[in-house]
N, C-alpha and C positions, 0 to 999 in steps of 0.2 A: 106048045107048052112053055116055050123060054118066053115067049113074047108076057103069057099070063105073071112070072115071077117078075117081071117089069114095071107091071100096071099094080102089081100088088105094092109093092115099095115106094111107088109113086103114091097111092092112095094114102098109105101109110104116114107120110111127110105131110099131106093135106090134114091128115086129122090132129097134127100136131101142133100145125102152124095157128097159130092165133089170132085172131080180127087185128085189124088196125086198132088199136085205140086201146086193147083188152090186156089189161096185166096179167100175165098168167103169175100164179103162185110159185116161188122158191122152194116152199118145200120147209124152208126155217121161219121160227116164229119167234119174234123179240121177247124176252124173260118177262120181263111185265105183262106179258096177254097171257102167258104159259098161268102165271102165278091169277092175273083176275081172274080165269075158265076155272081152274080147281081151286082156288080158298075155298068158297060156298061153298061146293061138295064137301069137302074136306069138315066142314068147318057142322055142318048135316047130320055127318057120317061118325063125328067126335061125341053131339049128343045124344044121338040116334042111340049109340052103344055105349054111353058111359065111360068114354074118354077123354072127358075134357077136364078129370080130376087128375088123370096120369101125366097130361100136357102140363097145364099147372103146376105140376112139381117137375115137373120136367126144367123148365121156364125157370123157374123158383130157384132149384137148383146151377143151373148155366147163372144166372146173375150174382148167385152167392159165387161161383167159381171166378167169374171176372172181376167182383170185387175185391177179392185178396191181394 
């Protein structure tokens, strides 16, 4: 029975380790890919349901604020 909790942590470590050559992923994603994957949807999902008049003035409004 000890000897099995051995070969289990062992296997464990193999399946984590990675090919030579093979980048594994971070886990983080640079803001420019975050922002290319969702605009489209976002952008779908605005006419889809008729919000892309609330954006607009949304927009409209933030440019009239920085202008002053």
């Amino acid at each position: 029975m000890a000897q099995t909790s051995g070969r289990t942590a062992l296997r464990a470590q193999g399946r984590r380790a990675a090919a030579p050559g093979v980048r594994q992923p971070s886990g983080t994603r640079h803001p420019l890919v975050a922002v290319a994957m969702v605009l489209p949807l976002a952008c779908v999902l605005a006419v889809a349901f008729g919000g892309w008049e609330a954006v607009m003035t949304q927009a409209s409004s933030v440019v009239g604020m920085l202008g002053r």
